[in-house]
Every structure is written in C-alpha cells, then in structure tokens.
C-alpha positions as CSV (number, residue, x, y, z in Angstrom):
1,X,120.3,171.9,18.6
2,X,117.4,174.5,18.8
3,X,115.0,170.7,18.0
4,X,117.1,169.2,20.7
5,X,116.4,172.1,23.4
6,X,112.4,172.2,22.3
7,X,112.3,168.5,22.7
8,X,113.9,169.1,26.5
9,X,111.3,171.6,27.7
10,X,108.3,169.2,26.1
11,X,109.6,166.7,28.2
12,X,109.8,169.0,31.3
13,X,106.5,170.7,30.9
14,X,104.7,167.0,30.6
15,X,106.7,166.0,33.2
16,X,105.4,169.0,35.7
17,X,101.8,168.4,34.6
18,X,102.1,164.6,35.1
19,X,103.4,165.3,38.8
20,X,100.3,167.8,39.0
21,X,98.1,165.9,37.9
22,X,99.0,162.8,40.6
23,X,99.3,165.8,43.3
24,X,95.7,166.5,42.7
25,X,94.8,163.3,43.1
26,X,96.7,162.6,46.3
27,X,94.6,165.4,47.5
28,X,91.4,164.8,46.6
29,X,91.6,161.0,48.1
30,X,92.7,162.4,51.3
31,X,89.8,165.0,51.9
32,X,87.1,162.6,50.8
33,X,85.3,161.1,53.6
34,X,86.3,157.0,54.8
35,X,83.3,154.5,53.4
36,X,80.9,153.6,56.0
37,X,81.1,150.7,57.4
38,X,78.6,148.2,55.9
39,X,75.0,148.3,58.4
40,X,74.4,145.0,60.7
41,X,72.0,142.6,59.7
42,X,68.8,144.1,61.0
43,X,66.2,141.0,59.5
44,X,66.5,137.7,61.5
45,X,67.9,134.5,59.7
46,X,67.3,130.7,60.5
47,X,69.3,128.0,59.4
48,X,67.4,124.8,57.9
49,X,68.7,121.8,56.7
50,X,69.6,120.4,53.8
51,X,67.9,117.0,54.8
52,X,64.4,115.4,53.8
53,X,62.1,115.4,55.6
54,X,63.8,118.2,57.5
55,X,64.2,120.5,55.2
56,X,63.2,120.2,51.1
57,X,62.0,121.3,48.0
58,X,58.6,122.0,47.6
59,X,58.5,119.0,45.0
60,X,59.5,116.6,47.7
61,X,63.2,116.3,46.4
62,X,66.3,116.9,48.4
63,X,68.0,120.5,48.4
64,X,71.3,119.5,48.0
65,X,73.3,121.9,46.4
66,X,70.6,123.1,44.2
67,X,70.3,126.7,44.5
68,X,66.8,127.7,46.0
69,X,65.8,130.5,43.5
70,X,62.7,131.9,46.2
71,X,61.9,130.6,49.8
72,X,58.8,129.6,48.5
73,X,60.3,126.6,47.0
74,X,61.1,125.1,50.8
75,X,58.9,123.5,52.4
76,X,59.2,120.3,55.3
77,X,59.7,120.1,59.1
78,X,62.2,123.1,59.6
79,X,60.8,125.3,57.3
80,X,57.4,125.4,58.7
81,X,58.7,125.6,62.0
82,X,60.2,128.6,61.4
83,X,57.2,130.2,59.4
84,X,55.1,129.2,62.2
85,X,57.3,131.8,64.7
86,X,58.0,134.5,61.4
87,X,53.9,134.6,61.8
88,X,53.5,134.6,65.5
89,X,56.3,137.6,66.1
90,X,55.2,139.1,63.0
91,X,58.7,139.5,61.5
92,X,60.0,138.0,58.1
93,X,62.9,135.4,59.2
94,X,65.2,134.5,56.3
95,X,65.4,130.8,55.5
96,X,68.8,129.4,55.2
97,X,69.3,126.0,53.6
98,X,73.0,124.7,55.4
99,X,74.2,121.1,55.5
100,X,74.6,120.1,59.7
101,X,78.1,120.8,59.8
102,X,77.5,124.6,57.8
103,X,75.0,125.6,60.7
104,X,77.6,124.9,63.4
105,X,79.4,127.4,61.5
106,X,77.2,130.0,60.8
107,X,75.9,130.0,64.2
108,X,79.6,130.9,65.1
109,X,80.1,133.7,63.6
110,X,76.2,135.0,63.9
111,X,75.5,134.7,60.4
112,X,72.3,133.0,61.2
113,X,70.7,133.9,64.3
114,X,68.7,130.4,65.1
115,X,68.2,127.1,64.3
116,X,65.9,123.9,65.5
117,X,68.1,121.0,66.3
118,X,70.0,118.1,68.8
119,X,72.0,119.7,72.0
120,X,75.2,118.4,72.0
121,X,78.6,119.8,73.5
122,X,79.3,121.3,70.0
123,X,76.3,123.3,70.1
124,X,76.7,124.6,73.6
125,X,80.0,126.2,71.9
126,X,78.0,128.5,69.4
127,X,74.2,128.4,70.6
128,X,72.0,129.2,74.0
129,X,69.7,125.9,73.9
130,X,66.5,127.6,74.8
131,X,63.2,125.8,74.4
132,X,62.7,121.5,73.9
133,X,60.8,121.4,70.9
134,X,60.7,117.8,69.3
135,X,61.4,114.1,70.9
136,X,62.6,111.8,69.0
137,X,64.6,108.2,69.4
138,X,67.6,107.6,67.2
139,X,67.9,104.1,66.4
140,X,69.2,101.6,64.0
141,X,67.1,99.9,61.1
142,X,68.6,96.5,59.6
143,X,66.2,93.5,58.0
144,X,64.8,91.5,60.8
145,X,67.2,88.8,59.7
146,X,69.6,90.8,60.3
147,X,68.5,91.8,64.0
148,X,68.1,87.5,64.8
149,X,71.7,87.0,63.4
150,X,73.5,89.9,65.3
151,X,71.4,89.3,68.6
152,X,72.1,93.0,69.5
153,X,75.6,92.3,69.2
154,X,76.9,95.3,66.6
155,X,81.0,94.3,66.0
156,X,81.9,94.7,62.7
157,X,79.1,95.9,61.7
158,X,78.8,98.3,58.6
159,X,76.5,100.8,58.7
160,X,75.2,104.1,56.7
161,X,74.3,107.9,57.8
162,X,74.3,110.9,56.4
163,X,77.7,113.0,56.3
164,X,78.0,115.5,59.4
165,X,75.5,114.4,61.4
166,X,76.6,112.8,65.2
167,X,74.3,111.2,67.2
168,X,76.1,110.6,70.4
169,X,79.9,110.6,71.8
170,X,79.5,107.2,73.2
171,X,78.0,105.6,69.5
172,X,79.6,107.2,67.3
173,X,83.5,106.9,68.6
174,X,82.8,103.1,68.7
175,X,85.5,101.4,66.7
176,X,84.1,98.3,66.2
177,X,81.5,99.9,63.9
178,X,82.7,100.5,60.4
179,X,80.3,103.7,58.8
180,X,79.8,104.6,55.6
181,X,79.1,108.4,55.3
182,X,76.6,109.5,52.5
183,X,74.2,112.8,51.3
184,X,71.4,112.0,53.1
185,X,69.1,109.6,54.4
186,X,67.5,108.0,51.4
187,X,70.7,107.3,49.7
188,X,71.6,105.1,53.2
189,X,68.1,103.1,52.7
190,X,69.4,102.5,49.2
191,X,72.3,100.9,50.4
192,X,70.6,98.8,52.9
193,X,68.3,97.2,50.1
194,X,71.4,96.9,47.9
195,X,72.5,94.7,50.4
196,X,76.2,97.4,50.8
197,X,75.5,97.6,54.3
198,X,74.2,96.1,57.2
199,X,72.1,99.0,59.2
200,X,71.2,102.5,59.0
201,X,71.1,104.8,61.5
202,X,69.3,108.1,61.7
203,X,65.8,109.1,63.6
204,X,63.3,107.7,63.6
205,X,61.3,110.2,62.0
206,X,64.3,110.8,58.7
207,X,64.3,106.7,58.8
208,X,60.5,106.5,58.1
209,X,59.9,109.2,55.4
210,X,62.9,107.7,53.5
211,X,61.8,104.3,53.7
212,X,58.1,105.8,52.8
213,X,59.9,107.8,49.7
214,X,61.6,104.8,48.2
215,X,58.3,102.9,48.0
216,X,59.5,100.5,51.0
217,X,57.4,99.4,53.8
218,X,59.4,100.4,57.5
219,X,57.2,97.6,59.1
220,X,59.5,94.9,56.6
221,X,62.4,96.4,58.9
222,X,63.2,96.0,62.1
223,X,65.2,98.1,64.6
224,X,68.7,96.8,65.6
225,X,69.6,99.5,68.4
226,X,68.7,102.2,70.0
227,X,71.2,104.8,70.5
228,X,69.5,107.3,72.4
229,X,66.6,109.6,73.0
230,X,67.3,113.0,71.3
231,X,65.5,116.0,71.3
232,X,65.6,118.9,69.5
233,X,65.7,122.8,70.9
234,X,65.3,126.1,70.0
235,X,69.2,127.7,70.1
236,X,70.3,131.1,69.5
237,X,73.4,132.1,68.3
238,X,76.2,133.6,70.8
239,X,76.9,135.8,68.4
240,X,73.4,136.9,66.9
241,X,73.5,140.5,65.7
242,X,70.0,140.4,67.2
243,X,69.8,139.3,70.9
244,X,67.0,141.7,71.7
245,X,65.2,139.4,69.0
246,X,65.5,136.0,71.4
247,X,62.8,136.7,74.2
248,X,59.7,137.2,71.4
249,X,61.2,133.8,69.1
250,X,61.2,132.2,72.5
251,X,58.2,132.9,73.6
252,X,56.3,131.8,69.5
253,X,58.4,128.3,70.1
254,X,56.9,127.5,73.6
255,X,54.0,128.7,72.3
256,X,53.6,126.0,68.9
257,X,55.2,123.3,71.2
258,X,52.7,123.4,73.8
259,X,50.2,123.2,71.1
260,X,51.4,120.9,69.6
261,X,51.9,123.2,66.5
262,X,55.3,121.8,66.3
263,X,54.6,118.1,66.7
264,X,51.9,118.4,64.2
265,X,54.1,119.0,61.1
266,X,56.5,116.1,61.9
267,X,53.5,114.4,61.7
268,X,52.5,116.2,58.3
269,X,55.8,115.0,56.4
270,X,56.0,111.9,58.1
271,X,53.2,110.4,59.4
272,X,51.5,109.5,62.7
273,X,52.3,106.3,62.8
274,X,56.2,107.2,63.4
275,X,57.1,103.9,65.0
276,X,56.4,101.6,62.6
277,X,59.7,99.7,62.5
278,X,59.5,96.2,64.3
279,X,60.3,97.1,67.5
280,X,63.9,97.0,69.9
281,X,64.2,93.0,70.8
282,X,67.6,93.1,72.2
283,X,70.9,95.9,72.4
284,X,74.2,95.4,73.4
C-alpha cells in the first residue's frame, strides 16, 4: 500500500511539472515578437529566354533546363540587351532564364520586373509595352520545292515551332495547319531536313542562326509565308516591386535603340545578312 501511495504522488508531481513546463512555454511564445515579414525585392530582375539565339550559353548551346551556375555563363540577344541598360543606369539587373510561357507568368505576379519581347493581347494583361526595340518579320521556311508545289496555298500543311511561342491570333488558330510543337528552334530545322515536316515557322532572325548552327545554308531554303511583321518592346511588369525603377530602364532602351546598340547584337549572333532565305513569291 505505502509503494502504491508513493507511486500516486510520483505520478502527480510529474504530472504538475509536465503541465508547468507546457505553461511556460505557452507563455514565452506569446510574448516573443511576430517574424518580420520577408523585405521586397529591392535589385531589378529581367526575364530572358530560354531560346538560341535569344538567349544561351556562353558555349553557344541551348539553356534548356540546365541550371545556369553564374550569369556569366549567358550570353546572346537578350542577355546583352539587358547588360547594355544594367550599364547605362548603373544598377546590377538579375538575369532570368524562363521558357515564353514562364515570363508571362512571372511578369504577373512581379517576380521579374522586365522583359524584351512581341506585344500581343497576353502581354498587355501583365506588362506596360514601353519602348519598340527590334523589327523583325515572322515567316515560314520550307525547300523551294516545297514553296512551287504549295503555290502559297498552306491546307494541310504540317509545320514545326517551338512550344509556347504564338505568333499571331489570325495564324496560329488556323485549322487547316497541323503544328508540331518542339524545344526550340533548331530541333524544328531538324525536322524539316528529316523530311517530318513540311515548314517551319519562327523569325527570321531564330530561323537564320538555326539554320547557320546546323551547318545548313538559309539561301538553299526559301520562304513559304509571311505571317506578320513583329516587333519587339521594352514591357514592365504591372506588378513590379520597383515602378520608380521604369523611367531610368526606359530611358537606357531608347537610348541603345536609337543607336543602334540594340540592332547591333542581333546582328552579332546572327548576322547582317538576316534575309538570306529566297524570298516571299506568293501567300495565301
């Protein structure tokens, strides 16, 4: 009995310091001061892409989803654009390698605060288009064979692009154009030499370098079609952290297109002669 009645007040007395302990606790967690809220971004960010001759490795090869150990190891059209304003404002701007559709949403949700590319209604949603940078034609590439046979006439024919990218409402809702969607642009010229599909579409300026990068003349292809004229802006993100950032990025991008800054590394990664596709002999 007298074991029994020990064993009860152990139990009580580890009881009354467990509740104590817990108490204490309790207490402590309520008078110690809420977390601060993590600080906004303060260091601008720019989306490039993932795309050749866009955006790149250093090496010449496509990003993809290879993770890009130091910014140093980017290098092509988007890159240097945005070193080109980093130096003029005098500000570091983080690079950001996204795939077309990843921009849209990072641009959203101001995770990125710029980017250098088309106008379309989608953008309007998510960006300010601010300052016309680049002009380029969008166009179709098949063999010239290819162009006499279809006469400009494109129904039922099969085409390649890059996954993502849109090039116009009007084009790319046709139905009587079947489209095979791949990574990028040189895996499309692959498939046109293959024989898989009939065209490719893209820029001109993508279209060139990838022909150029598989060891393929462009002037031994001809364009089919020209889908439009696009052009390519500054556009700032709705939803920037950093508006009061805009008016100096603004002013370093009218600044390198009026110089022709801008055009001038197009030109670098893919050439001068740009047009060197037989040229447009008929569209329907």
């Amino acid at each position: 009995m007298k074991q029994t009645r020990e064993a009860h007040i152990v139990l009580k007395v580890c009881i009354f310091l467990t509740a104590a302990f817990l108490f204490s606790q309790v207490a402590a967690a309520e008078k110690e001061p809420a977390q601060a809220q993590p600080q906004t971004r303060t260091h601008l960010r720019a989306a490039i892409f993932t795309t050749a001759p866009w955006g790149m490795l250093a090496n010449g090869s496509e990003i993809g989803t290879t993770a890009v150990a130091h910014e140093a190891e980017l290098d092509g059209i988007m890159p240097s654009m945005v070193r080109a304003v980093s130096e003029t404002i005098g500000e570091p701007i983080e690079l950001v390698p996204v795939s077309y559709a990843r921009m849209f949403s990072l641009l959203k949700t101001g995770e990125v605060d710029f980017a250098f590319f088309f106008r379309s209604e989608a953008s309007e949603k998510v960006a300010i288009p601010l300052v016309e940078t680049l002009v380029m034609k969008t166009v179709l590439v098949a063999r010239p064979e290819t162009v006499s046979r279809l006469n400009g006439q494109l129904t039922g024919l099969v085409i390649a692009s890059p996954i993502s990218i849109r090039y116009s409402m009007a084009f790319d809702s046709r139905p009587d154009i079947q489209k095979v969607y791949v990574n990028d642009f040189t895996q499309a010229v692959r498939l046109l030499v293959r024989g898989r599909v009939g065209a490719v579409a893209g820029p001109v300026a993508s279209l060139v370098y990838s022909f150029r990068k598989e060891d393929l003349n462009p002037e031994n292809f001809a364009i089919l079609y020209e889908i439009n004229t696009n052009r390519t802006y500054l556009q700032y993100s709705k939803n920037s952290p950093l508006p009061q950032k805009m008016d100096a990025i603004v002013a370093a991008a009218q600044k390198h297109t009026k110089s022709g800054l801008f055009q001038s590394f197009m030109d670098h990664f893919v050439g001068e002669q740009q047009a060197s596709f037989k040229p447009l002999t008929a569209s329907k």
